[in-house]
N, C-alpha and C positions, 0 to 999 in steps of 0.2 A: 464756383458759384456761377458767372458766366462762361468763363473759360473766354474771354477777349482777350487779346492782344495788341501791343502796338501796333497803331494802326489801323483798328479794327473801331467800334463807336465810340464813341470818349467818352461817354458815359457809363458803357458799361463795362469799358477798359477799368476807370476808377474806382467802379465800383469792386471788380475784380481784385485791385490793388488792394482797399481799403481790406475784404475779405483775405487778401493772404496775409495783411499785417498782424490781422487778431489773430490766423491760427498760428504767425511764428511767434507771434509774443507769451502763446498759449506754450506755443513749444519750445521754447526755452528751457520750461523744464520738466515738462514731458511729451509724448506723440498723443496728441488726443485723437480720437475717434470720432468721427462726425457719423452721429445719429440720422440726422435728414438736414438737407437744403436749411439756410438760413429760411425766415421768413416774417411777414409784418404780422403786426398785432397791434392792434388799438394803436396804430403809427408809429410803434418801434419793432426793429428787428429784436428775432430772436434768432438764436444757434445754439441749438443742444448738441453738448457732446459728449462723450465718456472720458477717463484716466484709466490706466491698466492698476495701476496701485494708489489705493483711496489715500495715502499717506504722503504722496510726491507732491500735492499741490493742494492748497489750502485756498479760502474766501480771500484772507488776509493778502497771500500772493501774487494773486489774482491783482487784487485791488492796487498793490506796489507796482508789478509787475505793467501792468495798464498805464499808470499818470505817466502823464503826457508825452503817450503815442503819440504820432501825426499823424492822419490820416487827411483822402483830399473831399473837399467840398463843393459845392453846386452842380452836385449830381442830381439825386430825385429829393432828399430829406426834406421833410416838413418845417425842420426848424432850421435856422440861422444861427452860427453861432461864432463866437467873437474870437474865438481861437481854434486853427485845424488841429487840435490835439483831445486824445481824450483826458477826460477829469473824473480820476474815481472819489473823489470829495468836497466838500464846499457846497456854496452855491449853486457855483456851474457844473454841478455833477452830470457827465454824460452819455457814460455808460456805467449798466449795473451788472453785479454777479448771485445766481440765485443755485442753493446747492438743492437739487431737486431730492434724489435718495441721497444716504449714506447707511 
């Protein structure tokens, strides 16, 4: 996404980090394919990306697979939020998964 490094802005070192967390977490259990650049939308990011086999990974795993990552904060994000990890349920839900095709 950036491609920073230690070293390099700290913000968009972070932000770097926070983006390889989601594609190792993504790849866990599988290589996804990044369609295009992350990017905002109505104040959240988005990252589309493909699976080679529609069957390796599910919403559901997704959704397991995500609670509570860490990732770091007071980078650029709009919100504040009371733990650096993600939440795919609850309340504090704060990140979501949407299956575009199948």
């Amino acid at each position: 996404m950036t491609g920073a490094r230690k070293g390099d802005n700290e913000t968009k070192y972070g932000q770097q980090q926070n983006y390889l967390s989601v594609i190792n977490t993504i790849g866990m259990r599988v290589n996804p394919t990044i369609i295009s650049p992350p990017y905002i939308e109505n104040k959240q990011w988005i990252l589309n990306f493909e699976i080679e086999y529609e069957d390796a990974m599910s919403l559901e795993m997704l959704l397991s697979d995500f609670d509570l990552v860490p990732f770091i904060t007071n980078l650029t994000e709009t919100k504040k939020f009371k733990e650096c990890v993600f939440r795919t349920t609850g309340p504090d839900t704060n990140i979501f998964f949407e299956q575009v095709d199948k």
